[in-house]
LOMAR-122788 format. One record per atom (N, C-alpha, C): residue in three letters; x, y, z. Coordinates in steps of 0.001 Angstrom, whole numbers, padded with zeros to 6 digits, always signed. Each point is the difference from the previous one (the first is absolute). Layout:
N
ALAXYZ;...
END
This chain:
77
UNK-015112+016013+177124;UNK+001427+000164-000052;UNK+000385+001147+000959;UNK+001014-000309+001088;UNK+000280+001223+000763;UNK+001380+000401-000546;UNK-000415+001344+000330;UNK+001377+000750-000393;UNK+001041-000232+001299;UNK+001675+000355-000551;UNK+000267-000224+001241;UNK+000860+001488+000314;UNK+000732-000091+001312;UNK+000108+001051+000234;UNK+001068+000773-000326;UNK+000262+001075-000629;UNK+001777+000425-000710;UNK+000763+000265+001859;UNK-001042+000749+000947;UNK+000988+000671+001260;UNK-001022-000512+001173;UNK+001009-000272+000545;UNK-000534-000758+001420;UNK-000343+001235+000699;UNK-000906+000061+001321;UNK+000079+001049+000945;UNK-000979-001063+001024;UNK+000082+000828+001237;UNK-000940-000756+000996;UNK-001127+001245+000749;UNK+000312+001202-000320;UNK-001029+000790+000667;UNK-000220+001547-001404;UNK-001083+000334+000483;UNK-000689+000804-000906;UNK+001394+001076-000733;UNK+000503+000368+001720;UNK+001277+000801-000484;UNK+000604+000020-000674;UNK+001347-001095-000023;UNK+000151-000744-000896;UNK-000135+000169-001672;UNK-001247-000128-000237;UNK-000438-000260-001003;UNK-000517+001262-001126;UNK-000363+001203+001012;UNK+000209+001235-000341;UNK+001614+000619-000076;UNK+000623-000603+000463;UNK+001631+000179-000217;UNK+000413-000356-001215;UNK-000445-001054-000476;UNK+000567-001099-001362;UNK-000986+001082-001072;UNK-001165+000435+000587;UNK-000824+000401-000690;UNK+000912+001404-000678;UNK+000217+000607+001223;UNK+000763+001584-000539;UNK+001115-000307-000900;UNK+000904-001088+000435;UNK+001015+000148-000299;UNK-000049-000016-001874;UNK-001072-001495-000062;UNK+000386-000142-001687;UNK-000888+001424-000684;UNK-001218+000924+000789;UNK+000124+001123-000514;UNK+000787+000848-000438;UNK+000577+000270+001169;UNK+001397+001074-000137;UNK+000711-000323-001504;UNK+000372-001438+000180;UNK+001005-000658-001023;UNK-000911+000392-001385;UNK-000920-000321-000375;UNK-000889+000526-000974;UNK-000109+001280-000429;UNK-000014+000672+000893;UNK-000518+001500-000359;UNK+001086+000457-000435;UNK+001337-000283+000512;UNK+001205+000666+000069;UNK+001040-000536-001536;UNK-000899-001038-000903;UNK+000497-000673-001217;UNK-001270+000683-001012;UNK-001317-000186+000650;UNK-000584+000696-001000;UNK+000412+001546+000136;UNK+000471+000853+000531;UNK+000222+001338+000167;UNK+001045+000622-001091;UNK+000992-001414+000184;UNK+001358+000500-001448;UNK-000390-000225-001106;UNK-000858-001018+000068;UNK-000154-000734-001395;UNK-000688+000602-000605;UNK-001152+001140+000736;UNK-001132+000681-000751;UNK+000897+001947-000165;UNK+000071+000343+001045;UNK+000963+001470-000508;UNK+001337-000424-000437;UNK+001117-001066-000169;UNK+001125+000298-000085;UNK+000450-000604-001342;UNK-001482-001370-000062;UNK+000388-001336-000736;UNK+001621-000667+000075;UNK-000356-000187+001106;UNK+001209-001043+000565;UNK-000732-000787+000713;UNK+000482-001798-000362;UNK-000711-000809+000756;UNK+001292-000041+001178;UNK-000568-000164+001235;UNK+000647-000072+000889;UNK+000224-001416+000703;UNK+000430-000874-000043;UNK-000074-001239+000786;UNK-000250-000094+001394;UNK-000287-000923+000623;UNK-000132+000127+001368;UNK+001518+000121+001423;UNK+000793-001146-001053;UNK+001352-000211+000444;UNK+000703+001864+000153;UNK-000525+000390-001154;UNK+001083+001908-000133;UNK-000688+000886+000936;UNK-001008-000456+000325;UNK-001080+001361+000987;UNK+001026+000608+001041;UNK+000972-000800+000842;UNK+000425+000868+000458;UNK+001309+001052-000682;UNK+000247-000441-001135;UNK+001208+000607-000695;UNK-000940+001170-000381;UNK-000902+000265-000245;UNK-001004+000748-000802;UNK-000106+000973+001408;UNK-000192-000197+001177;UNK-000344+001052+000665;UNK+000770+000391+000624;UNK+001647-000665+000420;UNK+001021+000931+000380;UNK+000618+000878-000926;UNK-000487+000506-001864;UNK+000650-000078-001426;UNK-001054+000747-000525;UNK-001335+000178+000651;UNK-000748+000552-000817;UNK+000298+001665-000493;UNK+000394+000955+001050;UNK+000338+001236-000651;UNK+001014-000011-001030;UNK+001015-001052-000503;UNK+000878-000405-000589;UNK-000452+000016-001214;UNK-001425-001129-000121;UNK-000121-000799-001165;UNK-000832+000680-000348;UNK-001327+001196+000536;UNK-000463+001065-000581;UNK+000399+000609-000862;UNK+001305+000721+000769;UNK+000934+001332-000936;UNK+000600-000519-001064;UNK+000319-001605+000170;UNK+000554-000233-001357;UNK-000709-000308-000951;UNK-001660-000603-000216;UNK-000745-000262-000857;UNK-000462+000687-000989;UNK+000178+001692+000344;UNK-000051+000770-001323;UNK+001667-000042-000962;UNK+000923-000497+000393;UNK+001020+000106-000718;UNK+000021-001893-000314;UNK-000582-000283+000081;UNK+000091-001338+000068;UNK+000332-000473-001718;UNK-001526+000588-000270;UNK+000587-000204-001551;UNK+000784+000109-001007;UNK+000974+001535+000330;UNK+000914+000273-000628;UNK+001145-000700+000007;UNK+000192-000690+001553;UNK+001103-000826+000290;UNK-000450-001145-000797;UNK-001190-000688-000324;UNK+000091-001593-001171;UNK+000431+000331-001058;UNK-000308+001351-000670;UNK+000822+000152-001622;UNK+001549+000588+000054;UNK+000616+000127+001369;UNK+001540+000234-000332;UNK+000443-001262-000195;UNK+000935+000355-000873;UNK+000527-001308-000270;UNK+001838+000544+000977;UNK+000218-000789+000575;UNK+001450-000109+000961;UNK+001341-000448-001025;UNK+001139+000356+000234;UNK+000800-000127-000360;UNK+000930-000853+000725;UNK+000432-001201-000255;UNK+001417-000981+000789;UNK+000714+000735+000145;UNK+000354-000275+001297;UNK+001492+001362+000444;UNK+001131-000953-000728;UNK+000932+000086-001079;UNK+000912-000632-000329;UNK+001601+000263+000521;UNK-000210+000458+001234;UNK+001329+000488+000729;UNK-000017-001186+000848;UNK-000891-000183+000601;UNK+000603-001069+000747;UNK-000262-001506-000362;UNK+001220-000380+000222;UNK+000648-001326-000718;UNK+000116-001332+001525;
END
């Protein structure tokens, strides 16, 4: 039974390219998921790295913000 192929390439290059790339993509999902525990999707990676000093500073307050509970502004109608 042959396997078939997920990424085309035609030269070694190539193929060390496809190679780095789904590294990068790996390292950079296992990296949140293991210090931050946030799974990161592949689709958000770039929201994640123009956002990251953002989403740092807010993760220690993170929790306090799930147990406020918000109030309906009842002024506006």
């Amino acid at each position: 039974m042959v396997r078939t192929q997920k990424y085309t390439y035609d030269t070694l290059e190539e193929r060390r390219k496809i190679y780095r790339e789904k590294e990068r993509i790996k390292h950079f999902v296992n990296y949140w998921r293991t210090n931050y525990n946030i799974i990161v999707p592949e689709d958000q990676i770039d929201f994640f790295k123009k956002n990251k000093s953002i989403i740092k500073a807010s993760l220690p307050i993170l929790q306090n913000l799930k147990q406020m509970e918000f109030v309906e502004n009842t002024n506006e109608k």
